[in-house]
C-alpha positions as CSV (number, residue, x, y, z in Angstrom):
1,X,0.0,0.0,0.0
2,X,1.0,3.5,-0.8
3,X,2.4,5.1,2.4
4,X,0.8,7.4,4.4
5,X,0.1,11.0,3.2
6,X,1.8,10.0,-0.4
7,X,0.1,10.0,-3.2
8,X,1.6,7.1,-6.1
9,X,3.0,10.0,-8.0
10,X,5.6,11.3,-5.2
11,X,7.3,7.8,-5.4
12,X,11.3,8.7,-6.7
13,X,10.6,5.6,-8.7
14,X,7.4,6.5,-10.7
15,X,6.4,9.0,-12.9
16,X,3.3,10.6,-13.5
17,X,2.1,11.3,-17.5
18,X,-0.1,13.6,-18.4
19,X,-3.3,11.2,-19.6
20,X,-4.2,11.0,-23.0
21,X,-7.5,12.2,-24.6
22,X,-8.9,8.8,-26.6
23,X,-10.8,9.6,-30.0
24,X,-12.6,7.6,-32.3
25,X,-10.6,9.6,-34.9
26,X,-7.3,7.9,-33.5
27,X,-8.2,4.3,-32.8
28,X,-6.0,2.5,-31.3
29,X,-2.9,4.9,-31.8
30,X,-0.6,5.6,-31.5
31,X,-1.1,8.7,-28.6
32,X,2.0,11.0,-27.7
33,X,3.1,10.2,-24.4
34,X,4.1,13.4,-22.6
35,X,5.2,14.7,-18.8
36,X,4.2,18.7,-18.5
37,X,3.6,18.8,-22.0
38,X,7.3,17.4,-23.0
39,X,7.8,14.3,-25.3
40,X,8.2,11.7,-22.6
41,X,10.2,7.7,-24.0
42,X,9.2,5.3,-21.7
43,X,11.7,2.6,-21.3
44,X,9.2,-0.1,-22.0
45,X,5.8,-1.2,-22.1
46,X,6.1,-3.6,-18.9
47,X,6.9,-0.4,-17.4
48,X,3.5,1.6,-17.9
49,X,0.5,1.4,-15.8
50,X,-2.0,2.6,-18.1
51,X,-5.8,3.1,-16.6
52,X,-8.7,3.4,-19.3
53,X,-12.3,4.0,-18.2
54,X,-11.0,2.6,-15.0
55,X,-9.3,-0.2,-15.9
56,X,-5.9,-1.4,-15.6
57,X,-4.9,-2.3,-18.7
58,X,-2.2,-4.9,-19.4
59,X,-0.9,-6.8,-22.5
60,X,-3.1,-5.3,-24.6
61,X,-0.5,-2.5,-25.5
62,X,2.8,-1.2,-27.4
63,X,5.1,1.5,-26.8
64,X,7.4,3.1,-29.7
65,X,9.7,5.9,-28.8
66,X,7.4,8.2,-27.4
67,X,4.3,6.6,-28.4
68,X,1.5,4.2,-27.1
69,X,-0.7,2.2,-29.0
70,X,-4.0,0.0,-28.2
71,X,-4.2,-3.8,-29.7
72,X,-8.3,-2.6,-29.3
73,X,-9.3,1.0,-30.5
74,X,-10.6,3.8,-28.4
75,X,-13.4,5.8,-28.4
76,X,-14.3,9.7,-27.7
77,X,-16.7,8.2,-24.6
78,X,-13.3,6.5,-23.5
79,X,-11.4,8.2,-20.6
80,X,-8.0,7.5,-19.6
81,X,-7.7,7.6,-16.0
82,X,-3.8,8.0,-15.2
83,X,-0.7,6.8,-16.8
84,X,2.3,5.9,-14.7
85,X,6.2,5.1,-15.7
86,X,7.8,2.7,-13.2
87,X,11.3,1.7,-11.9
88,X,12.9,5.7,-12.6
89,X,14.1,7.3,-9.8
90,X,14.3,5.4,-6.6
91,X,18.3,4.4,-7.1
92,X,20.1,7.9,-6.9
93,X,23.6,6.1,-7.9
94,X,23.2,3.0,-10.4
95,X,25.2,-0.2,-9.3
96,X,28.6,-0.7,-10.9
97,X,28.7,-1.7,-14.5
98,X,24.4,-1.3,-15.0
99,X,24.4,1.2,-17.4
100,X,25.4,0.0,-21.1
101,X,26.3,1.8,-24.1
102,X,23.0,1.7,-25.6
103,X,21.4,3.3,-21.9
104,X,23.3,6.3,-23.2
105,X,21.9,8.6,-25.5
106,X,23.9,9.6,-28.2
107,X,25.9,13.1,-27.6
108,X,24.3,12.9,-24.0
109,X,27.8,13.3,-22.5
110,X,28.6,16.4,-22.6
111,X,32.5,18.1,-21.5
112,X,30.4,19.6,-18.5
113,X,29.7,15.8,-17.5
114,X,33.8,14.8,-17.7
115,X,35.8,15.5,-14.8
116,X,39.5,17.8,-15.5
117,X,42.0,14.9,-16.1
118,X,39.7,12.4,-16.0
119,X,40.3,10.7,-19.4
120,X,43.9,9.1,-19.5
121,X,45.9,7.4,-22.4
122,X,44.8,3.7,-21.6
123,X,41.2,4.8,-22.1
124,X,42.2,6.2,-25.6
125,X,42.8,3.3,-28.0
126,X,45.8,4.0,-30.4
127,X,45.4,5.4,-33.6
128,X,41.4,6.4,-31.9
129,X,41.9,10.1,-32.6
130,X,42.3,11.4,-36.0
131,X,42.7,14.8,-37.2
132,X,39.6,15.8,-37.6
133,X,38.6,15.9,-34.0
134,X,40.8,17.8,-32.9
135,X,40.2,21.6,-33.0
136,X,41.7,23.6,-35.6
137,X,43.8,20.6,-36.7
138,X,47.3,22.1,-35.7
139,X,49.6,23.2,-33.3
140,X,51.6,25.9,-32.8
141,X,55.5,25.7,-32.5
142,X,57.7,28.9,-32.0
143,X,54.6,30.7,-32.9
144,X,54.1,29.2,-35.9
145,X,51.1,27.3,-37.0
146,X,51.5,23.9,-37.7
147,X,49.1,21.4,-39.6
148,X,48.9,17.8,-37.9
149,X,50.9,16.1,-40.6
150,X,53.0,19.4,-41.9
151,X,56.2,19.8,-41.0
152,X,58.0,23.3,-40.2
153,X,61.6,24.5,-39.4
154,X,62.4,24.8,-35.0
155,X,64.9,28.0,-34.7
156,X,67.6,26.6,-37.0
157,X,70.0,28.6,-38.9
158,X,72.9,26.2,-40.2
159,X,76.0,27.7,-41.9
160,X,76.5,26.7,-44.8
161,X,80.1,26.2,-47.3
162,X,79.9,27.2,-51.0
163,X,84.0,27.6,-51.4
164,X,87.3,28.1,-50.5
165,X,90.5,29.7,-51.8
166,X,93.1,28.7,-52.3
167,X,91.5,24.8,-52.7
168,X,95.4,23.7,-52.8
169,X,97.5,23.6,-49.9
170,X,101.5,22.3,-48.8
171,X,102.1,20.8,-45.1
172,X,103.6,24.1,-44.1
173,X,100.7,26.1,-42.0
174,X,98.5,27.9,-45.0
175,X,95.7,29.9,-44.7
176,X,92.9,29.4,-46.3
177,X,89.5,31.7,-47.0
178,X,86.1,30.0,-46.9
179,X,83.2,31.6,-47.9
180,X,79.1,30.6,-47.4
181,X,76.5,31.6,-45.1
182,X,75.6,32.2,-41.3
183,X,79.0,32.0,-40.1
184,X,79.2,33.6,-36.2
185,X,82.2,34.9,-34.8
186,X,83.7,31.7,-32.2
187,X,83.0,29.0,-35.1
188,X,85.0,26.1,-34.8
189,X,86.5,24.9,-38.3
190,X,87.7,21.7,-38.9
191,X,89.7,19.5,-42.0
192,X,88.1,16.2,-41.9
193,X,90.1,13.7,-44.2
194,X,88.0,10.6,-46.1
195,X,89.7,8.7,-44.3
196,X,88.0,10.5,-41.1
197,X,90.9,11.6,-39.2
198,X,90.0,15.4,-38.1
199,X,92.4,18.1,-38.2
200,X,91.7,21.5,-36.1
201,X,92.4,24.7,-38.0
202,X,95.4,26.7,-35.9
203,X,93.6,29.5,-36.0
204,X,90.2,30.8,-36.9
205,X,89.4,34.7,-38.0
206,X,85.6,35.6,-38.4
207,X,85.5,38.3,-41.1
208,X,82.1,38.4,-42.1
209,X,78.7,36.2,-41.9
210,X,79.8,35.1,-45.6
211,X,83.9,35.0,-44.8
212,X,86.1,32.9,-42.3
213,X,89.8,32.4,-42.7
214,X,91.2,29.8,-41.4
215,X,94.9,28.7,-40.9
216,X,95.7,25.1,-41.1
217,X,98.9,23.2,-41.0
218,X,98.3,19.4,-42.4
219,X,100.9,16.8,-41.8
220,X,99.5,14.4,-44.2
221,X,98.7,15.1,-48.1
222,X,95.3,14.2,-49.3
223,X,91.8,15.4,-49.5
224,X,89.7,17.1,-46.9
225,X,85.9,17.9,-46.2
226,X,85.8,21.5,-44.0
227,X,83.5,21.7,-41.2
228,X,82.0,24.9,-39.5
229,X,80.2,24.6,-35.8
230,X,79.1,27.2,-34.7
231,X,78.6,27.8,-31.0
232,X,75.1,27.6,-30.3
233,X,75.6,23.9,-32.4
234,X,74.7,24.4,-35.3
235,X,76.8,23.2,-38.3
236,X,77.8,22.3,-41.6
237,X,80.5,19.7,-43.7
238,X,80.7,20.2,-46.8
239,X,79.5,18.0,-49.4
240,X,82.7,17.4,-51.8
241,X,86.4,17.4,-50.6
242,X,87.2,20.6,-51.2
243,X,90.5,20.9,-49.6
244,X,93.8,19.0,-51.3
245,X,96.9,18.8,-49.0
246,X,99.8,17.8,-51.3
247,X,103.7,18.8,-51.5
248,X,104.7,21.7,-54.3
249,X,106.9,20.1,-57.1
250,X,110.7,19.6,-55.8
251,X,113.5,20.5,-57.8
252,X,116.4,17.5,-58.1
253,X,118.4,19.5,-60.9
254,X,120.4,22.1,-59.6
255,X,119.9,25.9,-60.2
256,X,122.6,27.3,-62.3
257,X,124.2,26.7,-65.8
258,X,123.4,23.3,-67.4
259,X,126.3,23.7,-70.0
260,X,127.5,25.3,-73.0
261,X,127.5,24.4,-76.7
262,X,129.3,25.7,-79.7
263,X,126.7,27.8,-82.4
264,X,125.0,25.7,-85.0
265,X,124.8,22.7,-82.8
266,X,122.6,20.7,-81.3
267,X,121.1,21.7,-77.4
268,X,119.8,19.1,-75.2
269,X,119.1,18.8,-71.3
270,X,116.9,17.7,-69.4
271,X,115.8,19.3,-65.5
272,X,113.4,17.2,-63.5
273,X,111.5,18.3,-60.0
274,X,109.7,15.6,-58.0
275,X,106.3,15.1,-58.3
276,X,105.9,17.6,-61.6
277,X,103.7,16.8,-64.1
278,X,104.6,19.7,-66.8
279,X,107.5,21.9,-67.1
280,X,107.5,25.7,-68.8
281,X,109.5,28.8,-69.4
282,X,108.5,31.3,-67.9
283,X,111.2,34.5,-68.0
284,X,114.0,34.7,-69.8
285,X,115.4,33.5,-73.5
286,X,116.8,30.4,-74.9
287,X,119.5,30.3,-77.5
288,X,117.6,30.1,-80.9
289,X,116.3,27.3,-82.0
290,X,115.4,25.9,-78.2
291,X,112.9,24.9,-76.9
292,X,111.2,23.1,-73.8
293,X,108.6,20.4,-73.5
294,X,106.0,19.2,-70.9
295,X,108.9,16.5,-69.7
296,X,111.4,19.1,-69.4
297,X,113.6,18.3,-72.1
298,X,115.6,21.6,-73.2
299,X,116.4,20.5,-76.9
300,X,116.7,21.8,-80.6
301,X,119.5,23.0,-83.1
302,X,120.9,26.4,-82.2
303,X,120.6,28.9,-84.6
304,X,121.6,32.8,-84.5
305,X,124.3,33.1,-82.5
306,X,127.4,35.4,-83.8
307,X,129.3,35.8,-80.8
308,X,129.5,34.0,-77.0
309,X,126.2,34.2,-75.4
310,X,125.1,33.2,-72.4
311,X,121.3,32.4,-72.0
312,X,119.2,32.8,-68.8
313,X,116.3,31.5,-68.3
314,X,113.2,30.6,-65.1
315,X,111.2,27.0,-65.4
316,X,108.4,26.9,-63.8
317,X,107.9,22.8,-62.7
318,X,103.7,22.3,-62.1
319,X,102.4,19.4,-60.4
320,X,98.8,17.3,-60.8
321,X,97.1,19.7,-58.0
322,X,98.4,22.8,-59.8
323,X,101.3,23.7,-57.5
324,X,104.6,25.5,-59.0
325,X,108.3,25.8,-58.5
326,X,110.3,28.1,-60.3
327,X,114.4,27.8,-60.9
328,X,116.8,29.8,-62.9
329,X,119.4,28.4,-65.7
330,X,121.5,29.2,-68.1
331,X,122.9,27.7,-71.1
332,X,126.0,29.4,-73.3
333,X,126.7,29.5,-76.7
334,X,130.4,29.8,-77.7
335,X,131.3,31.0,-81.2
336,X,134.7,30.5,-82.7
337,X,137.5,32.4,-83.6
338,X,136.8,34.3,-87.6
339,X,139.2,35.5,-89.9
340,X,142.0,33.9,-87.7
341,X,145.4,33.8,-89.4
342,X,147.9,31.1,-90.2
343,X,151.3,29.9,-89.1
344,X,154.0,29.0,-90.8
């Protein structure tokens, strides 16, 4: 029995409809279930108590959505006494794991209904979240926007090597100039050999952003990669070996006078400096008729010569890398004596 000084309707587990108004227009249904006028969904039919001309009905009816219908149609004389909605109400807190997915309506949970924090990772399953549900669909890095996906460049400013001069250097300490971009005064600059062995530069001089000098002195001949760091860590190697280490052409044949020939005759010497690949002259005159060739062969048939001569001359000996060494010679031309008389 209801208790004392409650009516049905103040249970916390029942709710009151308003009653529906029967009509022989409408039949057996369906009739719009509503509470205060609002669209009411029942959660089934065993849960109604429906009361018609003072009956309790039972069985004899569906619910769809918000909607009831009669198996039996009703009548404009039919009245409908009351219609309650059981089992809502009376459990403040459900039981653990009672409500399903499908007791939730979809979008019902709203960001007001989730607690700060209360989502973690091991509730999101990987690869869950795509782009498009998250707002904007970027992020912002150094203040610049960033599309999920993009890609963008964090505060780096590398130096960078376009050349250097002179590209040929001996063992003795040489500077050299290398030119680029975003060089910073305190850069460290380095020979790096293909074989990998690292040689320091001696000394460093920042001239400009686009300039460094650098002097190196390199024990071993062969080619180097350069590399620039500056100080906040950024740096550069350069792509090709742009640095060649390699002795200058060494003269073996002695500065000086190679020898003397009488006019009309033939010249031929040779001079020879280690590791030259071409010989030239470049000051001075041969006797005519002489020449020089890349192998440093000083030949030909004099020619022109009317009275002792001596020829000086500078060969310059060039090696593979471009490298020179220059050394003075001579050569003399005797004549003999003319119109010389006779003895008895």
């Amino acid at each position: 029995m209801a208790y004392i000084g409650q009516n049905l309707d103040r249970f916390s587990n029942v709710e009151k409809l308003d009653a529906i108004t029967p009509a022989t227009s409408t039949g057996a249904g369906p009739y719009n279930l509503t509470k205060g006028g609002v669209a009411f969904t029942p959660s089934s039919a065993d849960t109604m108590v429906v009361s018609i001309d003072g009956v309790i009905q039972y069985g004899n009816f569906t619910v769809s959505g918000s909607t009831i219908t009669f198996s039996a149609a009703l009548a404009d004389a039919n009245t409908c006494d009351f219609i309650y909605h059981m089992g809502t109400g009376l459990l403040s807190t459900p039981v653990d794991n009672s409500v399903s997915t499908v007791k939730i309506v979809d979008s019902n949970v709203t960001t007001a209904k989730i607690a700060n924090d209360a989502v973690t990772t091991v509730k999101i399953p990987n690869d869950a979240i795509t782009n498009a549900k998250i707002a904007n669909e970027s992020i912002t890095i150094n203040g610049s926007a960033v599309a999920l996906g993009g890609s963008v460049t964090i505060g780096e400013t590398k130096p960078t090597i376009s050349a250097v001069s002179p590209t040929v250097i001996e063992n003795t300490q040489t500077s050299i100039t290398i030119t680029g971009t975003n060089f910073v005064n305190g850069a460290n600059v380095e020979a790096v050999a293909t074989n990998g062995a690292i040689v320091q530069a001696d000394t460093v001089t920042f001239n400009s952003a686009t300039s460094i000098s650098a002097a190196f002195t390199i024990a071993t001949d062969g080619t180097y990669f350069l590399r620039i760091e500056n100080p906040d860590g950024n740096a550069v190697r350069s792509s090709n070996a742009l640095l060649t280490v390699s002795d200058a052409p060494a003269w073996t044949t002695s500065a000086g006078s190679l020898g003397s020939n009488s006019a009309g005759t033939s010249v031929s010497y040779t001079v020879a400096a280690t590791g030259a690949t071409s010989f030239s002259k470049v000051s001075g005159t041969f006797p005519g008729g002489v020449t020089i060739n890349n192998s440093g062969v000083i030949s030909g048939t004099e020619s022109g010569a009317t009275a002792e001569t001596t020829y000086s001359f500078t060969i310059r000996a060039t090696d593979a890398e471009g490298q020179t060494a220059d050394r003075a010679f001579s050569i003399t031309i005797t004549v003999g004596i003319n119109n010389s008389g006779g003895f008895n």
